[in-house]
VOGU-3710 file (C-alpha; in Angstrom, 3 decimals, decimal comma):
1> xxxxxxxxxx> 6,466/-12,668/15,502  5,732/-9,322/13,482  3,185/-8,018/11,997  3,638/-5,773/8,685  0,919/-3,237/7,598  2,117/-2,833/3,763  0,527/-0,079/1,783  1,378/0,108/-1,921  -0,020/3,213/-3,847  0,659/4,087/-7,716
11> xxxxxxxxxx> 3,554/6,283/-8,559  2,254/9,476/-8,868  3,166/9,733/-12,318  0,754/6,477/-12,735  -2,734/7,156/-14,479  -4,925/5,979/-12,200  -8,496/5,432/-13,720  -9,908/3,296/-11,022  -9,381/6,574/-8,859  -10,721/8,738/-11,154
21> xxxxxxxxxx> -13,821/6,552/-10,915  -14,329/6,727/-7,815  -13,594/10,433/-7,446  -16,410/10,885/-10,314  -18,785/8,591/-7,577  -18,232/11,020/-4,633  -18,787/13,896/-6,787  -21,971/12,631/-8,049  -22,787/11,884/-4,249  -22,875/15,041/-3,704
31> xxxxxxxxxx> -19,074/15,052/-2,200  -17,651/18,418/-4,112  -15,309/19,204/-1,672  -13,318/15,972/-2,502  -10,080/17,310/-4,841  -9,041/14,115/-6,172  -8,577/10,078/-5,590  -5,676/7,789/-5,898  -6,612/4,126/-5,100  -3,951/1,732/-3,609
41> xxxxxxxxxx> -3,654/-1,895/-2,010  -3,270/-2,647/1,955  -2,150/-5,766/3,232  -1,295/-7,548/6,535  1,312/-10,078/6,753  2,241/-11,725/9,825  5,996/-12,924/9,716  8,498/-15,352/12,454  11,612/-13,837/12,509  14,034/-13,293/15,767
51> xxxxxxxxxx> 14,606/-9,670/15,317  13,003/-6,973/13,747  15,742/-6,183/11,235  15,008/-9,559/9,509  11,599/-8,670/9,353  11,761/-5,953/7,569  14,283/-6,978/5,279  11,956/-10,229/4,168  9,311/-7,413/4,206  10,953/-5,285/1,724
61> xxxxxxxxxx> 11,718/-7,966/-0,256  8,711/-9,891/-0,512  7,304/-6,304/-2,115  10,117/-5,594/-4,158  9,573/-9,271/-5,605  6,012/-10,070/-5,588  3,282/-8,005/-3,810  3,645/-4,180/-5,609  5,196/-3,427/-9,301  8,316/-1,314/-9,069
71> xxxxxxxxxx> 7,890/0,094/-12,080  4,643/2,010/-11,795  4,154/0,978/-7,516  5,939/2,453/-4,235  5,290/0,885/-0,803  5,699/1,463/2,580  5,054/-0,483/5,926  4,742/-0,374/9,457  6,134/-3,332/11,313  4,929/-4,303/14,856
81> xxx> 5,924/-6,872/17,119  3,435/-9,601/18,474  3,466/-11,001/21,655
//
């Protein structure tokens, strides 16, 4: 059994106003030294497979086809074995 750690993040051509929301938030905390704010998605997915090649594979394409939007998404993982 795996475990993937998935992080998906907008392209950085990608408006992002829910970042520039919360970079507005910090400043008004009192957080000037904060430059800018990009929000993103992390998710955990524990997967059976029998080696960790098919893992990531089913990985990959479980993003490609569901969990981020190629056209304005990119995503990495990490991918750890369970015992």
């Amino acid at each position: 059994m795996f475990l993937a750690k998935i992080y998906i993040t907008l392209k950085s051509t990608v408006n992002d106003p829910q970042g520039q929301t919360v970079h507005g938030g910090l400043k008004t905390l009192g957080y000037d030294s904060v430059e800018s704010v990009r929000m993103g998605k992390y998710l955990e997915v524990k997967i059976q497979a029998d080696e960790r090649s098919g893992a990531e594979a089913q990985i990959s394409e479980m993003c490609h086809k569901l969990l981020s939007n190629p056209v304005i998404e990119d995503f990495h993982f990490d991918l750890e074995e369970l015992s």
